[in-house]
Every structure is written in structure tokens, then in C-alpha cells.
C-alpha positions as MATLAB code, in Angstrom:
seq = 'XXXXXXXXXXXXXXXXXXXXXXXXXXXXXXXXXXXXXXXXXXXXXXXXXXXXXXXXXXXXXXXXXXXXXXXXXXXXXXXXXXXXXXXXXXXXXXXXXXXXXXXXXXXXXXXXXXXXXXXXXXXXXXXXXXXXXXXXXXXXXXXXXXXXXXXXXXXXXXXXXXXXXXXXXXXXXXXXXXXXXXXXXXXXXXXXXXXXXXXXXXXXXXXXXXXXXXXXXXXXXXXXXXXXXXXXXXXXXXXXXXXXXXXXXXXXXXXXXXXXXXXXXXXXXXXXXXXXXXXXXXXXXXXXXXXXXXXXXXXXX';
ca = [
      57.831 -177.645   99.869;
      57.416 -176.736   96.204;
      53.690 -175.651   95.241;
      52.752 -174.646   91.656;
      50.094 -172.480   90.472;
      48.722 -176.211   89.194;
      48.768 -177.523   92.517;
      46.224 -174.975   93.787;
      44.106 -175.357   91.117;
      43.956 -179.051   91.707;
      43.137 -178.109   95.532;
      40.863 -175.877   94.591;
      38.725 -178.318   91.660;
      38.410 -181.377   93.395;
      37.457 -179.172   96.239;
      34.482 -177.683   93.891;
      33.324 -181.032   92.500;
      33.557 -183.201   95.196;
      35.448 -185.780   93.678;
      38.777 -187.170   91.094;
      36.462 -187.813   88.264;
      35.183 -184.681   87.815;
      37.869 -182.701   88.939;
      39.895 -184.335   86.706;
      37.264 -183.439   83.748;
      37.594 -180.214   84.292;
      40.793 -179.955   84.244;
      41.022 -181.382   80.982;
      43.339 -184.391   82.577;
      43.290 -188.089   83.263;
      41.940 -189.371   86.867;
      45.021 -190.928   86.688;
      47.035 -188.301   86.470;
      45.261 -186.325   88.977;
      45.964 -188.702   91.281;
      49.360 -189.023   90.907;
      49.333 -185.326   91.135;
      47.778 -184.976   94.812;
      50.219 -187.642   95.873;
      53.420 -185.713   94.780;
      51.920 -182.791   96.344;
      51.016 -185.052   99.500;
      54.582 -186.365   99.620;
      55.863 -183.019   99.881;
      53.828 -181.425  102.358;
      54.270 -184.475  104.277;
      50.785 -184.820  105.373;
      47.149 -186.206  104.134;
      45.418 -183.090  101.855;
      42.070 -185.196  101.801;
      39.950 -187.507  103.027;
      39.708 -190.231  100.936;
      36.983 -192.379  102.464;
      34.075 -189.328  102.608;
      32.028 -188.766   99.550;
      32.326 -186.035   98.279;
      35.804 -185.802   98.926;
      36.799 -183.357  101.733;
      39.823 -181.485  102.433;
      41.881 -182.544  106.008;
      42.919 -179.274  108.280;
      46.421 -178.878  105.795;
      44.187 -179.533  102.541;
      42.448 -176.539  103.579;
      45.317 -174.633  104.463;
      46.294 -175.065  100.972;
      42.936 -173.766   99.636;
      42.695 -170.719  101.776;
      45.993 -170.126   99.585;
      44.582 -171.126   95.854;
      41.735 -168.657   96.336;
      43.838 -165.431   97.200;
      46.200 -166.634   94.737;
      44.023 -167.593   91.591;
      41.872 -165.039   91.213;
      45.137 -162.450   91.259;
      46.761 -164.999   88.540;
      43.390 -164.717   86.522;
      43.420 -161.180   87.043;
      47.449 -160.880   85.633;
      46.608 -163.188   83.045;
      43.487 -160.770   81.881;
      45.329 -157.573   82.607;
      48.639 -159.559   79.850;
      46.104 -160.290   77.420;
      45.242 -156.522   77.138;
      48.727 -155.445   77.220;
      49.035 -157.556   73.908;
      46.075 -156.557   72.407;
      46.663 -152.898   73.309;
      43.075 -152.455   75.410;
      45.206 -151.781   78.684;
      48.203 -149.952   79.336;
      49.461 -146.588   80.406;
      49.137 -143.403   79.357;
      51.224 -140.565   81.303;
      51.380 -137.196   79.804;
      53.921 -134.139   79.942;
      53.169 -130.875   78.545;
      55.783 -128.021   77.685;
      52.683 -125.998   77.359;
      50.165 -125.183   80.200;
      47.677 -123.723   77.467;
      47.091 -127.752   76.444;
      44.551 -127.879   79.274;
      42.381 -126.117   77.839;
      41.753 -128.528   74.950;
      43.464 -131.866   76.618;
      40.536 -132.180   79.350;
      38.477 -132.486   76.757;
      40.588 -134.953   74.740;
      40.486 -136.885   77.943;
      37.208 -136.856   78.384;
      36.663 -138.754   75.427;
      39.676 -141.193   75.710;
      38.374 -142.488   79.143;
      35.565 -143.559   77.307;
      36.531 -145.334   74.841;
      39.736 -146.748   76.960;
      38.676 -147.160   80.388;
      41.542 -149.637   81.396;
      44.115 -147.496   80.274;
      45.866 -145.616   83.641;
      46.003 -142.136   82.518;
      47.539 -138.987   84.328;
      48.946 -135.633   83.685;
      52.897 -134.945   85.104;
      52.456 -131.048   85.244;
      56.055 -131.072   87.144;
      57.329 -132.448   84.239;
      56.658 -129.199   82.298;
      60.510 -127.919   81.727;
      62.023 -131.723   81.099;
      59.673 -133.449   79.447;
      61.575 -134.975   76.420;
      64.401 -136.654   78.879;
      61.490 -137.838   80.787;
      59.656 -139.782   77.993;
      63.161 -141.303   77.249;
      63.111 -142.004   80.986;
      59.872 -143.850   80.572;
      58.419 -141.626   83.387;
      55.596 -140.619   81.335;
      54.398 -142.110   77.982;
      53.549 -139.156   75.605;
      54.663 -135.532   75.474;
      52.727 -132.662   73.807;
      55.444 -130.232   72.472;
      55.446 -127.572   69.594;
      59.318 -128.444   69.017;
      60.182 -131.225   66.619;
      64.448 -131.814   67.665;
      65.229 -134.973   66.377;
      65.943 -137.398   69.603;
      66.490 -141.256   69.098;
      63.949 -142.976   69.925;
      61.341 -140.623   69.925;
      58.700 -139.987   66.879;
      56.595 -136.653   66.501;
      53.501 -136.779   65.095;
      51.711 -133.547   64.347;
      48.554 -132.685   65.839;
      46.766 -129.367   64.496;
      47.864 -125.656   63.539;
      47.023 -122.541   65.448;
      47.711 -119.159   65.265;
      49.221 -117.025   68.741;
      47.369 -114.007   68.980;
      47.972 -110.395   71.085;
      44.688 -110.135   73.886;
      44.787 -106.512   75.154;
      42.348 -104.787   77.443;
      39.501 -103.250   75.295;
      40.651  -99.300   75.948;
      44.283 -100.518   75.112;
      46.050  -98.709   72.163;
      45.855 -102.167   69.780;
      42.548 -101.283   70.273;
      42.850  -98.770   67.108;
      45.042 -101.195   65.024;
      44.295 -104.116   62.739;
      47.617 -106.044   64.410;
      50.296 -105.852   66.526;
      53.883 -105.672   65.922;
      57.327 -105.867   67.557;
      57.448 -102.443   68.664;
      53.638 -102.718   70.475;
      55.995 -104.978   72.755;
      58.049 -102.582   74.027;
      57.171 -100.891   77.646;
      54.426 -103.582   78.030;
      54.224 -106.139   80.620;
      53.644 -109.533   78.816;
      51.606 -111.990   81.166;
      52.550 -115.470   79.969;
      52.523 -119.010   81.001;
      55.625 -120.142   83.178;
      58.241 -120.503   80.362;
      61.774 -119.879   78.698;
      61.650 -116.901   76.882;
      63.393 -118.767   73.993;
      60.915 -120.990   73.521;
      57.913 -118.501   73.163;
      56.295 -118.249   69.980;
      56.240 -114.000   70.182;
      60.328 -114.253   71.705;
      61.195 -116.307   69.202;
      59.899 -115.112   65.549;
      59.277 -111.515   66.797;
      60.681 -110.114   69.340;
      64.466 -111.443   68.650;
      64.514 -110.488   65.334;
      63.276 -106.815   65.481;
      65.719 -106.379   68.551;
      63.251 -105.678   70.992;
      61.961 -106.584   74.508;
      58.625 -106.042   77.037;
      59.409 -103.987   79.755;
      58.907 -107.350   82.222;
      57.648 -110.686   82.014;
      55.022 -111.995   84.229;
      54.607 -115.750   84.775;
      51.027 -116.896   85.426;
      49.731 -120.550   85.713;
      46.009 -120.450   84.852;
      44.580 -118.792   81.813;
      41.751 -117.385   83.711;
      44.272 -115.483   85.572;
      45.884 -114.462   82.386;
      42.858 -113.261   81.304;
      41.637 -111.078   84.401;
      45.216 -109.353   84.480;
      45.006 -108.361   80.548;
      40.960 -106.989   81.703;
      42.551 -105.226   84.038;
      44.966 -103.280   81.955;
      47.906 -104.583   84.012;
      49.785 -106.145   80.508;
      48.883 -107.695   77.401;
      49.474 -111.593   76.419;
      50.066 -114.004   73.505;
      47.777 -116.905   73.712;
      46.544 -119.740   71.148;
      44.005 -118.759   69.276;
      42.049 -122.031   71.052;
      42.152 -120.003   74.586;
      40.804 -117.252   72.927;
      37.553 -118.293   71.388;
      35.955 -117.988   74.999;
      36.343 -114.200   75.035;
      36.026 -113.071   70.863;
      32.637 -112.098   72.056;
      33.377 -109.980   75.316;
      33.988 -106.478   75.326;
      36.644 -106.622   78.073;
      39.031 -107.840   75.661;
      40.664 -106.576   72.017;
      42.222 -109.623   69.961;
      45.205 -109.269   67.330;
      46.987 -111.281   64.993;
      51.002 -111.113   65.848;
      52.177 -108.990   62.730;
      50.576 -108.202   59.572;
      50.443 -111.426   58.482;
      49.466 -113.468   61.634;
      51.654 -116.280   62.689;
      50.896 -119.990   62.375;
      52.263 -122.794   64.647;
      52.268 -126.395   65.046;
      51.486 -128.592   67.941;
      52.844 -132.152   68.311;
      53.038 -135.082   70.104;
      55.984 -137.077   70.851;
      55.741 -141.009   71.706;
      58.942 -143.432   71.878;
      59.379 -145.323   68.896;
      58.644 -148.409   70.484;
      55.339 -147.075   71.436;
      53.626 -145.885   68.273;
      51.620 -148.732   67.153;
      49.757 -148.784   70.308;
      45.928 -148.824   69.592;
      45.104 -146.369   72.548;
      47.665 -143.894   71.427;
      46.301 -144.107   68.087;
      43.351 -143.185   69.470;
      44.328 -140.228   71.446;
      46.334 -138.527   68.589;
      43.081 -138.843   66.539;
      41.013 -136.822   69.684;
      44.070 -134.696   69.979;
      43.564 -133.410   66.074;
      39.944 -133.139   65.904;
      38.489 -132.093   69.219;
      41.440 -128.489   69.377;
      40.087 -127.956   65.586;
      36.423 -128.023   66.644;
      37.034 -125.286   69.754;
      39.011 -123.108   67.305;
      35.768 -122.838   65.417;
      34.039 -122.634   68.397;
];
């Protein structure tokens, strides 16, 4: 037996009205064709769907067998149909996010905040595991935007640039950068650097300091959570290099010293990457514009 989505909603109209004429009204068809309709489906099934003679017209035992059907089934057709339309007109989708940074939280809860608001169909969620192979992952489709601060050109893949911000040395207050006006490459040495779990070559302070004065912490210590971070620097057991966005919550405290990394402070950009075919999505439109302003306004506190 071969029953189309038009089938049940013939069951299901002439069920509602009570009869061809308007059942065939509002299904912007001819009586006549509506009754040629229920036939075909009648010669198929091989039995009687209604009850011809009653008025209003009422469904026999296998007519409403058939309708028990039509109303799981069209309301999860309407609800496809609804859930296409946004897809097209960019109000629903999904947004899946991979960070190569774990300072981001501190500004993309925020950001997030805001988005659900203003796109509260969109399926959002944060791949943390995704940390340390994020790029192949966006090309994997596995998640849908990456927040990076390296640009590599990759096929397919577009950065857009979200805001500057400046890594900065946070020291216990009774530390010796207490008595300078920044820290340098040599500050480094003997020191144990607390830092977010990540390659030393792609560290800001490896990178564009360290390397190229020759020079090395005494250890590394990998921490998750920047409240963490923050208690070990308090507690005199190393110094870190955070975004100047992390640090706005303790310029203020006197547990902590703050110093721009060499005499001229560094600046750094954050991006976001999206696959090409991706980019003209409204929503992601939308969270690139939260993802530049709302960072900018916690820098100046």
C-alpha cells in the first residue's frame, strides 16, 4: 500500500469538516477530485475508509487507523517544514564552537548570553575537547566556528578578525616585577609560568619573547581555570601571561602586580574562523558582531 503525505491530510480534513465539500474547500481542490482521491486510496488499502451514508461523514475502524497515523505524522511534517524555512532564512541552524584558547570563556559566556537572545532556535554548544584540533574539525563539520589567534590560510575556511588585546605578566604583589615598569625575557628565567593547557609554540610570551632572547621558565604549569591561575600567581607559586580581558577583574586588588610583556607591550589579534560556505549566515553575522564589541567593553571594564 502506497500512502502519501496527501493522503493523510485528506484523512485527516474530511475527518475535521465532516464532509467532501468542505474538505475539499479547504484543501483548495475540486469535490471531484477529492473523491477520486479517497477511492485510489480505498482501492489500495483494500477496504472502506468511511462511511458514506452518516452525516457528517465518519471514518470505518481502517479510516481511523489511517488517522491515528496523519496526526503523528503531520504535525512532525509541519514542524520539518517550519524548522526548512528557517534554515533558508538563516533564523535556525547550528552553532558549535571550538576554542584554541581556554581564556575565551571569560568573554564568550557573555557573547552567548546575548546570542541566545536574539537567536533562540539556533542549537549552540561549546566542544572544549576540541581545544588542540580545532581547524581539522571545522573542516570536519564537527563544529561550526572556531575562535583562534592564528590566521594559516586553509581552503575553505575564512578568518574574520574579532578585537586586539594586549598579554600581560600578573605576579604576586611582593614579587620582584613589583619594582619594574615591565617585564622582559630574562624576568622569565627560574620562574614557574602557570598557563592554560597549551603548545609552547603557540604562546604569545614563547613565541615573540622567549624564543628570540634564547631563554626559558624554569617549568611550565598547565592550569584549566583562570581562577586557579590566579590563586597560584597570589600565592607566589609562579607568575602568568594572561589577556589583558582576564585581567581587568584584579587591576584593583592588591594581591596582584600587572606588567606589560617588554617595554613596549605586545598587541595580539583574536579571530574567528567559519567555512566559506558558512559566512553569509545571518546568526553568525550576528555573533562576530557580539564577539567584537562585548571583549572591547570588559577591556575597559
Amino acid at each position: 500500500m502506497h500512502i502519501e503525505i496527501r493522503h493523510l491530510r485528506t484523512i485527516e480534513a474530511i475527518h475535521a469538516e465532516g464532509g467532501l465539500a468542505r474538505a475539499a474547500e479547504r484543501l483548495h481542490i475540486t469535490q471531484s477530485a477529492l473523491s477520486h482521491q479517497i477511492k485510489g486510496i480505498e482501492d489500495q488499502a483494500g477496504v472502506e475508509l468511511f462511511i458514506r451514508r452518516s452525516k457528517p461523514m465518519k471514518l470505518t475502524p481502517a479510516g481511523l487507523r489511517i488517522l491515528r497515523v496523519a496526526e503523528r505524522v503531520l504535525p512532525e511534517m509541519a514542524a520539518l517544514e517550519e524548522e526548512f524555512g528557517g534554515l533558508r532564512q538563516g533564523s535556525t541552524g547550528r552553532l558549535h564552537i571550538a576554542m584554541e584558547w581556554h581564556a575565551c570563556y571569560e568573554w564568550l559566556f557573555p557573547v552567548l548570553e546575548q546570542f541566545r537572545k536574539a537567536w533562540p532556535r539556533v542549537d549552540v554548544d561549546i566542544r572544549a575537547r576540541l581545544a588542540f584540533d580545532a581547524l581539522p574539525a571545522l573542516l570536519r563539520e564537527e563544529v561550526d566556528l572556531v575562535v583562534s589567534s592564528s590566521t594559516e590560510p586553509l581552503a575553505g575556511v575564512t578568518f574574520y578578525p574579532l578585537f586586539d588585546y594586549e598579554p600581560v605578566v600578573v605576579a604576586a604583589a611582593r614579587h620582584k616585577l613589583a619594582s619594574k615598569p615591565f617585564a622582559e625575557a630574562e624576568d622569565f628565567v627560574g620562574e614557574t609560568l602557570i598557563a592554560y593547557p597549551m603548545e609552547r609554540g603557540r604562546m604569545d610570551v614563547f613565541k615573540d619573547v622567549l624564543k628570540p632572547a634564547g631563554v626559558a621558565p624554569k617549568s611550565v604549569r598547565q592550569v584549566e581555570l583562570t581562577a586557579v591561575i590566579l590563586m597560584l600567581v597570589a600565592s607566589g607559586q609562579g607568575i602568568a601571561v594572561l589577556p589583558d580581558w582576564v585581567v581587568r577583574q584584579i587591576t584593583t586588588s592588591e594581591d596582584y602586580v600587572t606588567r606589560p610583556v617588554t617595554k613596549g607591550g605586545m598587541t595580539k589579534r583574536l579571530y574567528v574562523a567559519v567555512r566559506d560556505e558558512d559566512a553569509s549566515l545571518p546568526y553568525l553575522a550576528h555573533f562576530m558582531k557580539l564577539g567584537r564589541e562585548i571583549p572591547v567593553r570588559m577591556q575597559r571594564g
